[in-house]
C-alpha positions in Angstrom: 0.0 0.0 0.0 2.7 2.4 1.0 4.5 1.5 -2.6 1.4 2.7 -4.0 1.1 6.0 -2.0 4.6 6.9 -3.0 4.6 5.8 -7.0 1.3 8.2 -7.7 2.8 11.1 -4.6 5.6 10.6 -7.4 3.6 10.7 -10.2 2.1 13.4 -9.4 5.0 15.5 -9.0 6.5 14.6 -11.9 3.5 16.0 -13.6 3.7 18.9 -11.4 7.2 19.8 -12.7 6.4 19.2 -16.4 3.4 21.8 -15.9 5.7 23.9 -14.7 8.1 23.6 -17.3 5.3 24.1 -19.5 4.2 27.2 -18.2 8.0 28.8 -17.6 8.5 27.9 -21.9 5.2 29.3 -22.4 4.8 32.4 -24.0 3.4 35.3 -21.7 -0.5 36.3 -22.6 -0.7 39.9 -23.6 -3.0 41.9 -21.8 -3.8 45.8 -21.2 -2.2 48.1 -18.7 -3.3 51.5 -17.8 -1.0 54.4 -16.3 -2.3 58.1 -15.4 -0.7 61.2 -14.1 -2.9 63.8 -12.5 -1.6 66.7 -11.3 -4.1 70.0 -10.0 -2.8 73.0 -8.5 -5.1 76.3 -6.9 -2.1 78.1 -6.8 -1.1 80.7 -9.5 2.6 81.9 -9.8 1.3 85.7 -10.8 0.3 87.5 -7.6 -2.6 89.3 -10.3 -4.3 86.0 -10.5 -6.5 85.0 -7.4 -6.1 80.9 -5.9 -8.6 78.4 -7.3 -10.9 76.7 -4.9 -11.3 73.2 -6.6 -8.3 72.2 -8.1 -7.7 70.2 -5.7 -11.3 68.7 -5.7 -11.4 68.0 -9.8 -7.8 66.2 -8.9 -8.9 63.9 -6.3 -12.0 62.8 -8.6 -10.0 62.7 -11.4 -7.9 60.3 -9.8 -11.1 58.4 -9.1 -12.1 58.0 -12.6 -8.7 56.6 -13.5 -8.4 54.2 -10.7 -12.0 52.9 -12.7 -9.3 51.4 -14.8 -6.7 51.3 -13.3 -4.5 49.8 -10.1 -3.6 51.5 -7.2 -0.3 52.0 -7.9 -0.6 53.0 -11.4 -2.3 56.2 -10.7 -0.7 58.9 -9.2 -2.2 62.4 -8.2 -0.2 65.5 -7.4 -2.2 68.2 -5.5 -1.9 69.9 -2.4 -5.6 69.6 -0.4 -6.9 72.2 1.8 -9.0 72.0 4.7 -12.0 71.0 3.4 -11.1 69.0 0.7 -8.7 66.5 3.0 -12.6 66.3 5.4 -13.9 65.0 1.8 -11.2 63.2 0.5 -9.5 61.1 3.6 -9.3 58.3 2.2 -6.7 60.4 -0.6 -4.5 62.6 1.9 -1.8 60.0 2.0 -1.8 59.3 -1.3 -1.9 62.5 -2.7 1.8 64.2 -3.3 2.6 68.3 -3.7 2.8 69.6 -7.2 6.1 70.8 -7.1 8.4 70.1 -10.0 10.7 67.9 -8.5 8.4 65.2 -6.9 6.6 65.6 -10.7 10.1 64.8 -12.1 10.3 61.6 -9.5 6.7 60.7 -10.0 7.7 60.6 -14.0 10.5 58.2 -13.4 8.6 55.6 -11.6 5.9 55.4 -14.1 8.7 55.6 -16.8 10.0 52.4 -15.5 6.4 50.7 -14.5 5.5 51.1 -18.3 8.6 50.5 -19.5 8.3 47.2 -17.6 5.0 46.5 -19.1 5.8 47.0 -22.6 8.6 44.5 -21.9 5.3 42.0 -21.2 3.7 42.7 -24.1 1.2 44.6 -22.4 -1.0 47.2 -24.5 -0.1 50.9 -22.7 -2.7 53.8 -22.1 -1.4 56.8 -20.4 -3.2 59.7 -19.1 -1.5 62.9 -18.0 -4.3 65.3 -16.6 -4.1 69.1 -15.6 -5.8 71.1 -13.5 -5.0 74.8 -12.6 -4.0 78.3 -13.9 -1.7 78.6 -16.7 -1.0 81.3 -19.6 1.1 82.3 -22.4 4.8 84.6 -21.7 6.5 85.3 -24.7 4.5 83.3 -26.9 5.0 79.8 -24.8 2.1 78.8 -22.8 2.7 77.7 -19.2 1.1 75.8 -16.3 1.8 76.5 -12.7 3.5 74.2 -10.4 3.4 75.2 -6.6 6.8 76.1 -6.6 7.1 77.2 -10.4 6.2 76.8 -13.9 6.6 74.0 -16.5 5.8 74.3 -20.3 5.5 72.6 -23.2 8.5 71.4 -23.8 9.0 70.1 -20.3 6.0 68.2 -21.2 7.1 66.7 -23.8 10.7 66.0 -23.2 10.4 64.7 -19.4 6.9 63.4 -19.6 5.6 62.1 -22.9 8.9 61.1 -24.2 10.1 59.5 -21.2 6.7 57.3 -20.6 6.8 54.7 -23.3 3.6 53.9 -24.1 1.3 52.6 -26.8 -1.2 55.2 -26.5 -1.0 58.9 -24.4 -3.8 61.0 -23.4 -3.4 64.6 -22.7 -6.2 66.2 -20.9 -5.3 70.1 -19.8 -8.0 72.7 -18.1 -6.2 75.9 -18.2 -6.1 79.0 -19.8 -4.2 79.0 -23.4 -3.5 75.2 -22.9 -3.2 75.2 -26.7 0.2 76.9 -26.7 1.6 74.7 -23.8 1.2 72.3 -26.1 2.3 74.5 -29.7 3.9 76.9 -28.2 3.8 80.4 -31.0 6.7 82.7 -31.8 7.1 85.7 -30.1 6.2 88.4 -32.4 4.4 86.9 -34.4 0.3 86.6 -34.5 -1.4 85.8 -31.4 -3.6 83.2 -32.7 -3.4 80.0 -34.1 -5.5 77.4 -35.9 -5.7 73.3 -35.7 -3.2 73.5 -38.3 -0.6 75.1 -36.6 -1.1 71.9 -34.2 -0.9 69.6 -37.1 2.5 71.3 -38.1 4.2 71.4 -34.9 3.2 69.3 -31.5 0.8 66.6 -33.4 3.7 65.9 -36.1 6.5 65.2 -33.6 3.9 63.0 -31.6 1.3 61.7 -33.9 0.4 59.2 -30.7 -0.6 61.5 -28.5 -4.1 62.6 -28.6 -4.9 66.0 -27.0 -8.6 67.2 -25.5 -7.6 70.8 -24.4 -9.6 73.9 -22.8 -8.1 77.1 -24.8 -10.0 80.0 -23.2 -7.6 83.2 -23.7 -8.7 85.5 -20.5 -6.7 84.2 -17.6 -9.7 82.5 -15.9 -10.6 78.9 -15.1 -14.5 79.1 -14.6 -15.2 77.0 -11.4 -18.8 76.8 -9.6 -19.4 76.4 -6.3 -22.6 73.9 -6.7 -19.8 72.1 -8.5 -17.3 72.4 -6.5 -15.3 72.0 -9.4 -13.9 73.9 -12.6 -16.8 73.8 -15.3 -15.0 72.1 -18.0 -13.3 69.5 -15.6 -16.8 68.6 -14.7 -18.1 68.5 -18.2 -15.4 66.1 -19.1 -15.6 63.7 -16.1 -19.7 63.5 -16.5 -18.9 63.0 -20.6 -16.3 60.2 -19.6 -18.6 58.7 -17.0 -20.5 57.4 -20.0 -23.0 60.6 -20.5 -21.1 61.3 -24.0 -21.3 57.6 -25.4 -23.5 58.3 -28.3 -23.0 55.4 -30.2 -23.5 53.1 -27.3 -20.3 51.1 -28.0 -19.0 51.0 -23.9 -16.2 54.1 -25.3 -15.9 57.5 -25.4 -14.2 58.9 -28.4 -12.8 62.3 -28.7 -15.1 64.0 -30.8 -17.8 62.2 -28.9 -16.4 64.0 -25.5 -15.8 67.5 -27.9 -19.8 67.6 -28.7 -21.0 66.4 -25.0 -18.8 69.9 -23.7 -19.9 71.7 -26.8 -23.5 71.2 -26.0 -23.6 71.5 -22.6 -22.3 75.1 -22.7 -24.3 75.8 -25.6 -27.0 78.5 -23.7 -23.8 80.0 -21.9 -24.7 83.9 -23.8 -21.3 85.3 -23.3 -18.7 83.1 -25.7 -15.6 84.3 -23.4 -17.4 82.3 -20.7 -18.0 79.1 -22.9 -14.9 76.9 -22.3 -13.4 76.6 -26.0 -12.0 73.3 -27.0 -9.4 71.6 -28.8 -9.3 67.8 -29.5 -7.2 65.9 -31.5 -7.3 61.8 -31.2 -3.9 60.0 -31.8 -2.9 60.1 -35.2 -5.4 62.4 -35.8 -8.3 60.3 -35.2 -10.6 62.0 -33.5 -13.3 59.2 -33.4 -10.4 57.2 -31.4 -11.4 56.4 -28.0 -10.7 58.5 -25.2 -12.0 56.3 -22.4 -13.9 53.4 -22.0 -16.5 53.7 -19.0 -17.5 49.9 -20.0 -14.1 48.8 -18.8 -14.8 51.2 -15.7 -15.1 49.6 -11.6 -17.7 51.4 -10.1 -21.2 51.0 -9.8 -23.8 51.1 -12.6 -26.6 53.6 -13.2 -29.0 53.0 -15.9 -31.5 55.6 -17.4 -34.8 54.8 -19.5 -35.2 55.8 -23.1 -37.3 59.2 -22.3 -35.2 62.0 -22.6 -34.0 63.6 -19.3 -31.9 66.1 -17.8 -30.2 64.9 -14.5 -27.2 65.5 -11.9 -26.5 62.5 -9.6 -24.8 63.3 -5.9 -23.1 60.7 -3.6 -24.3 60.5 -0.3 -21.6 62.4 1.2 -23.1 65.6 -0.9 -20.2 65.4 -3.9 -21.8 66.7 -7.4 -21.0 63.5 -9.2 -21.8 64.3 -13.0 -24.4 65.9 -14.9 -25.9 64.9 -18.1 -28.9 66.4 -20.4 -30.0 62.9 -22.6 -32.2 62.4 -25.7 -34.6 59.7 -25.8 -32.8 56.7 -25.4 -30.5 53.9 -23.1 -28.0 54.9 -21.4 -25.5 53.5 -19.1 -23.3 55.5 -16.4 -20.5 54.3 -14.3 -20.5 56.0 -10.8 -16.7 56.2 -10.1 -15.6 55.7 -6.4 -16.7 53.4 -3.7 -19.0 50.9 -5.7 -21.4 50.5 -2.2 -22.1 54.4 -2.3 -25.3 55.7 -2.4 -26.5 58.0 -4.7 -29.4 60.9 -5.3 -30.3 61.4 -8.7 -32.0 64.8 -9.1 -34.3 64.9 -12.6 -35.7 67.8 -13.5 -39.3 67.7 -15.7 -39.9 70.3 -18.1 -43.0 72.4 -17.0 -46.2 71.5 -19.3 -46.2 75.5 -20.4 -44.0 78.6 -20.0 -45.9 80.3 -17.1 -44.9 76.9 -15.4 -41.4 76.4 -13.8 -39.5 72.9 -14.1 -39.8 70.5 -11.1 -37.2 68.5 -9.9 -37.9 64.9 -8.5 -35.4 63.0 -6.1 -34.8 59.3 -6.2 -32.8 57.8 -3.8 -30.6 54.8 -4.4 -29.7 53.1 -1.0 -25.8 52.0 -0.3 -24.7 48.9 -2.3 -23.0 47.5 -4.9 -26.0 46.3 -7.3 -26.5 48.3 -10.1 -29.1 51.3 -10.1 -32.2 51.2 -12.2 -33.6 54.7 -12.0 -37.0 53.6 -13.5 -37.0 51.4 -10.1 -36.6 54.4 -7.9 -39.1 56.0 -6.3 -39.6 59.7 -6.7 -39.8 62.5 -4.0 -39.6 65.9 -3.8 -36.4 67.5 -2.5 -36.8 69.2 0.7 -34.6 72.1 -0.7 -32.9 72.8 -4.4 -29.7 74.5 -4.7 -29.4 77.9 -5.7 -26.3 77.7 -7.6 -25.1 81.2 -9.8 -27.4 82.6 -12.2 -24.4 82.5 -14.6 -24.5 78.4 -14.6 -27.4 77.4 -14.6 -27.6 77.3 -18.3 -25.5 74.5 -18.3 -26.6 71.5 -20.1 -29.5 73.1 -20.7 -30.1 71.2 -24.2 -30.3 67.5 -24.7 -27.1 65.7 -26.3 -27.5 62.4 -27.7 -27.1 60.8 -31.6 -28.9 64.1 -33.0 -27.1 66.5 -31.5 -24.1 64.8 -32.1 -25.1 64.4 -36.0 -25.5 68.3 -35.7 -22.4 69.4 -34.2 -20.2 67.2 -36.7 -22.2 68.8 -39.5 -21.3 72.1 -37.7 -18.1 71.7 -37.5 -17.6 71.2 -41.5 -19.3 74.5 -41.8 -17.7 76.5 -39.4 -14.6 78.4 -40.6 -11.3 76.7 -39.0 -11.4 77.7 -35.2 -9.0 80.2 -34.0 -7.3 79.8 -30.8 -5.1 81.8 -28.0 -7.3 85.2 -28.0 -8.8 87.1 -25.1 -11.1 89.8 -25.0 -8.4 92.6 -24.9 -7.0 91.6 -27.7 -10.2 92.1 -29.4 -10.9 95.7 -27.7 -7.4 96.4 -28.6 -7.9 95.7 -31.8 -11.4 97.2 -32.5 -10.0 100.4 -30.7 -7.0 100.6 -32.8 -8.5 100.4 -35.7 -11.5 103.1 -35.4 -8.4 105.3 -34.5 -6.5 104.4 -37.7 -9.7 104.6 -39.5 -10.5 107.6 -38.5 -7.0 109.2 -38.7 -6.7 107.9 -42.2 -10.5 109.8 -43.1 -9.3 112.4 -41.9 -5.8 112.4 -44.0 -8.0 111.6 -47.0 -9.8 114.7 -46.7 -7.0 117.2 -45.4 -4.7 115.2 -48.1 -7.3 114.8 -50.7 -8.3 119.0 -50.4 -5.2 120.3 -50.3 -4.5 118.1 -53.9 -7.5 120.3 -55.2 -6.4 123.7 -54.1 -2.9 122.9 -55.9 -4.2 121.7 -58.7 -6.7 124.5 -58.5 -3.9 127.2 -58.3 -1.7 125.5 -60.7 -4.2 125.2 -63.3 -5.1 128.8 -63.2 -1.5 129.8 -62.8 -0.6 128.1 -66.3 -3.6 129.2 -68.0 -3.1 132.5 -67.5 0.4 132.0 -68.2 -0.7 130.7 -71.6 -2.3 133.7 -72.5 0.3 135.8 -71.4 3.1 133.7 -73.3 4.3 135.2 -76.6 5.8 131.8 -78.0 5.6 128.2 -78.1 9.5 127.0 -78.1 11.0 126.7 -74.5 10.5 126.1 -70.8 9.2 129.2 -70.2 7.0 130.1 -73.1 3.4 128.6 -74.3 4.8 124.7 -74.1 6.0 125.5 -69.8 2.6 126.4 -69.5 0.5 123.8 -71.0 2.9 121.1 -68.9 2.0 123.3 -66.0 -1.8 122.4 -67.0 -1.3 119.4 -67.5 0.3 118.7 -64.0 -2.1 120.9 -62.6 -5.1 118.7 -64.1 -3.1 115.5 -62.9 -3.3 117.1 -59.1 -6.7 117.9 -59.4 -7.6 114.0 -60.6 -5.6 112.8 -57.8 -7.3 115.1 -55.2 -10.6 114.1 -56.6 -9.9 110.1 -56.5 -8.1 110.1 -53.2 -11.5 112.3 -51.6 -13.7 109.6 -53.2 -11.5 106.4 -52.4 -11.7 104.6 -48.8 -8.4 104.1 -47.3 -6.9 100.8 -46.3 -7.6 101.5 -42.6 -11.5 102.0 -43.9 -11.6 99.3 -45.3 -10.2 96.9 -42.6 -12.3 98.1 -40.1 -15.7 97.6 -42.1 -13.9 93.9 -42.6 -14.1 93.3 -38.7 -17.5 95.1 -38.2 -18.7 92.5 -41.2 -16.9 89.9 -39.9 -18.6 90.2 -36.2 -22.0 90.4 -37.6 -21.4 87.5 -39.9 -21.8 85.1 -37.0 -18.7 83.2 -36.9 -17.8 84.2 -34.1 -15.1 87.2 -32.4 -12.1 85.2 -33.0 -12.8 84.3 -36.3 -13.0 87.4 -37.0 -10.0 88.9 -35.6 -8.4 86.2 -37.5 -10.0 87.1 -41.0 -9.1 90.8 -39.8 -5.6 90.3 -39.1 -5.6 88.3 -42.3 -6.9 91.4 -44.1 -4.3 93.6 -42.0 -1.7 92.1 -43.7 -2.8 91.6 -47.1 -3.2 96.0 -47.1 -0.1 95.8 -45.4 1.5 94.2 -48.3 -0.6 96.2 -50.1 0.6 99.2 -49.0 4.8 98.0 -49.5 3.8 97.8 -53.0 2.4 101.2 -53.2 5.5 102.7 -51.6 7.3 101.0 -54.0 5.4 102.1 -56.9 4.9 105.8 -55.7 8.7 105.6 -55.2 8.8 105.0 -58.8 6.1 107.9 -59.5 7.6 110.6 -57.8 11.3 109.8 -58.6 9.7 109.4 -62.5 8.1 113.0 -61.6 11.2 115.0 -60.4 13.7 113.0 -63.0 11.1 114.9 -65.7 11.2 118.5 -64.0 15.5 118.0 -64.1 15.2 117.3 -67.7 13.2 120.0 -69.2 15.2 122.9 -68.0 17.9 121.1 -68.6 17.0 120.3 -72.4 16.3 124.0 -72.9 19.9 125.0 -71.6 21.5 122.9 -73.3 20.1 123.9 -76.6 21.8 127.0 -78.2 18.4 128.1 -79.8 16.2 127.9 -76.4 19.0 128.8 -74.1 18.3 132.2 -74.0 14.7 131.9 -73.1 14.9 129.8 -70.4 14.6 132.2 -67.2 17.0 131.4 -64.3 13.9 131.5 -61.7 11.8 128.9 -63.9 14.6 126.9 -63.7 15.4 126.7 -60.3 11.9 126.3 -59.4 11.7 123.0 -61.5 14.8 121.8 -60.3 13.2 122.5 -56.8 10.7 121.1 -57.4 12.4 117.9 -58.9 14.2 117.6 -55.7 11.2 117.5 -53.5 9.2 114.9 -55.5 12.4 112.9 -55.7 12.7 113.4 -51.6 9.2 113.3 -51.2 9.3 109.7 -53.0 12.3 108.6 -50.6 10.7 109.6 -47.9 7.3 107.6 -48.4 8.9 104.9 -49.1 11.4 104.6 -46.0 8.2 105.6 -43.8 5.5 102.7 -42.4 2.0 103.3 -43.1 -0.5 102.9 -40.7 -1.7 99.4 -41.3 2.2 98.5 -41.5 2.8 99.8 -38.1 -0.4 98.7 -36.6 0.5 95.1 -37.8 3.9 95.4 -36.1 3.4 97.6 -33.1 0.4 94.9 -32.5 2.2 91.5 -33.0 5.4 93.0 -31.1 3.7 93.8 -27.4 0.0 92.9 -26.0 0.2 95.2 -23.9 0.8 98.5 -26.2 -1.4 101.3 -26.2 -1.6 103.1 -29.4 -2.5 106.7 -29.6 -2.8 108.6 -32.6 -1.4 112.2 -32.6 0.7 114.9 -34.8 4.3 113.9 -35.1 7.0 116.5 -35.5 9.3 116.2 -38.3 11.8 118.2 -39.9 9.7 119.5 -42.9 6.9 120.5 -40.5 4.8 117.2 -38.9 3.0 114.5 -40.0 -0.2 112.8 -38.6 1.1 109.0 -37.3 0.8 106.2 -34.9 2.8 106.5 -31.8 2.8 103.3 -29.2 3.0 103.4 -25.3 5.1 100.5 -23.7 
């Protein structure tokens, strides 16, 4: 028996080991690994700039939603908490590290080497980085802040992106001017910039990084106190959450996510206060996914097919997303403690206008089942948040497959979007140009007069010097005097077209009034103005160049006369010396004259350049003394 016992213990082991050996010769499954970086900071650098109040809120749920997909020790969060966020958030005050550039540095290396080891697996990489906080644009390169300092683009890039190897990187920023921490623009040149400038610079050196990007231009991140959060990061976390999935496929894709925000600020009435957004998927696919809330821990939530508009709260109080829905399923994943309960607020549309909306309450009890909100009863709150008048417009229309349908078809009717300006650089630019309008009016009609009154004189001066001439041969007989008509007829066309034309600065600011009441919007049509700026500007090089030509051609042709009728022995005699130094005076000051207008800017030139060159300048239109008398210009304040 014991012989027995020990061949199949024996047996056994032997097939034990051969398992083993099996396994160890194997070839490793592939599988899917998940990495994300968030990093939120209240603090600004710039004293002008008030703290934040939520940064540190939208970092710990942030970190929530990625921990959805990810483990523990793959997701790492950066934010400093205050007082009342650490009372929310306990369970994260350990965890969570300062955002200070060196422990960002340190936190890169460890997940360099975590997906560095599971590429090494054959593990497919995702890799979020996430930002949170104030940033804005110094000498054309857009910045975010750090709690001890500032990092940029390139930083991003070269110690972040390039350093995490993996297959696919995400790169979600809420600040101001995130588009040029990303593409950063020359100083010096124009202040805006289009999705092609992108496509030429950041998206070509890394075609696998897909970018969803808040680019308002005015040094603000919009929070909400109902929130307790910054409106876009909100907007984004409630679209990832499941609320943007239009096609009902378990992902959200970029353009997806870029229609859920575009909709749900779409009653906002003042554009500067409508977060403006930039998405590009990797390799320029923006129907790649972002996220998949299918693949998303957490508890489930789903709706009916009536169309609804909702905001869900845990039962701690936290705003967890909010969502406006067509008619249709949908399914939401709750991130966070999957045994949390939840109220859902829904809000039915009143049966007339006189009537105001009602809001029902359904309460879903603590557990880890999923929610079934036709299986919730309804109650009425005993209270409803005030919130500011300013947000309550939010998701305000319903997104779902039509909307979405719409705002594609939108977007290939829009003009290209224009990116990186505030509303002082549109005041600036309005003022600046109803001063050069008006300046150059006003030189059209002093210049444009005084051309009539020479020619006026002149005209009369030769005819009657016609009359009086006894002969027809030389410079100062009959023939001076019909030249003199005819020059004076010349200045009298020129004052008559130059009173009747409309200047370049005329013309550029009926461009941007057109252009803001066409509807595309106020930095479209800065853009298309700045575009027109410099076509007149080039406009007007060529016209210095050709009136160089003119006026030299002029004054070459009052040298010559004179000169032909000296040189002649049978005119030379009736050429008087005061006719001939007045042509050859006046040769010299057409010649000068030309010179001089050509060596000189006009206004459209210098606005162009005195605008590019400082944000900050202050133009003020005034006379300008010069050596020959003064001269009505464009002076700039530093």
């Amino acid at each position: 028996m014991e012989l027995l016992v020990g061949r199949a213990l024996r047996s056994v082991a032997v097939l034990a080991l051969a398992a083993g050996m099996l396994a160890a010769s194997a070839p490793a499954v592939a599988g899917s690994k998940t990495f994300a970086l968030v990093v939120t900071n209240n603090r600004s650098t710039t004293l002008s700039l008030p703290d934040l109040q939520y940064a540190d809120d939208d970092g710990a749920r942030y970190y929530r939603l990625f921990r959805s997909v990810a483990d523990e020790d793959s997701v790492f969060l950066l934010t400093t908490f205050d007082r009342a966020s650490a009372a929310a958030y306990p369970e994260l005050v350990g965890t969570a590290r300062p955002p200070t550039r060196a422990t960002l540095e340190e936190t890169v290396a460890s997940l360099a080497v975590a997906a560095a080891a599971a590429r090494q697996r054959g593990d497919d990489t995702t890799f979020y980085f996430v930002y949170a906080g104030h940033g804005d644009v110094e000498n054309g390169r857009g910045y975010l802040d750090l709690e001890d300092g500032r990092i940029d683009g390139q930083f991003i890039e070269r110690v972040i992106i390039e350093r995490i190897a993996a297959s696919t990187k995400h790169v979600v920023l809420d600040s101001c001017n995130s588009f040029f921490v990303m593409n950063p623009r020359k100083p010096g040149g124009r202040r805006w910039a289009t999705p092609k400038d992108m496509a030429l610079g950041f998206a070509r050196r890394h075609p696998e990084v897909g970018l969803f990007l808040s680019t308002n231009s005015d040094a603000e991140v919009f929070e909400w106190s109902e929130l307790e959060s910054g409106v876009f990061s909100h907007e984004v976390r409630s679209g990832l959450s499941g609320a943007a999935d239009v096609d009902r496929d378990g992902e959200v894709s970029y353009s997806e996510l870029a229609g859920f925000v575009d909709q749900a600020n779409s009653r906002i009435v003042r554009e500067v206060l409508r977060p403006h957004i930039y998405q590009r998927g990797p390799n320029g696919d923006s129907t790649a996914p972002l996220f998949a809330p299918s693949q998303a821990s957490g508890r489930r939530l789903t709706l009916g097919n009536e169309p609804a508009r909702l905001w869900i709260k845990s039962d701690t109080g936290e705003r967890l997303l909010d969502l406006h829905k067509e008619a249709g399923p949908m399914t939401l994943v709750l991130p966070g403690p999957p045994a949390q309960g939840v109220s859902i607020y829904v809000q039915r549309q009143a049966a007339s206008q006189s009537e105001r909306p009602t809001v029902d309450l359904h309460e879903a009890p603590v557990s880890d089942s999923e929610i079934r909100l036709a299986e919730l009863a309804a109650t009425q709150p005993a209270s409803s948040a005030r919130g500011d008048r300013l947000f309550t417009s939010l998701f305000a229309t319903p997104f779902g497959p039509v909307a979405y349908r719409q705002y594609l078809a939108a977007r290939v009717a829009e003009p290209e979007p224009v990116y990186g300006l505030s509303e002082q650089d549109m005041a600036h630019m309005h003022n600046y140009m109803r001063e050069m309008a008006g300046s150059d009016r006003t030189m059209r009609l002093v210049g444009g007069g005084i051309l009539l009154g020479v020619g006026a004189i002149v005209s009369s001066a030769a005819l009657v010097s016609y009359g009086d001439s006894p002969r027809w041969s030389g410079f100062g007989g009959k023939r001076g005097a019909m030249i003199g008509g005819f020059a004076g007829l010349l200045t009298l066309g020129m004052g008559t077209w130059i009173l009747a034309s409309k200047t370049s600065g005329e013309r550029v600011l009926q461009t941007f009034q057109k252009e803001m009441e066409s509807g595309h919007g106020r930095p479209a049509a800065f853009a298309r103005t700045e575009e027109a700026l410099e076509d007149m500007a080039k406009s007007d090089r060529r016209y210095r160049r050709i009136m160089l030509g003119v006026y030299v051609g002029v004054g070459l042709f009052l040298v010559a006369l004179p000169t032909y009728d000296l040189m002649r022995p049978a005119t030379r005699g009736s050429v008087k010396p005061s006719a001939a130094v007045a042509a050859y005076g006046g040769a010299a000051m057409w010649i000068g004259l030309g010179f001089a207008l050509n060596g000189t800017e006009l206004p459209t030139e210098r606005l162009l350049r005195l605008y590019r060159s400082d944000p900050g300048l202050q133009l003020q239109w005034g006379v300008v003394p010069t050596a020959s008398g003064g001269m009505i210009g464009l002076s700039g304040k530093f």
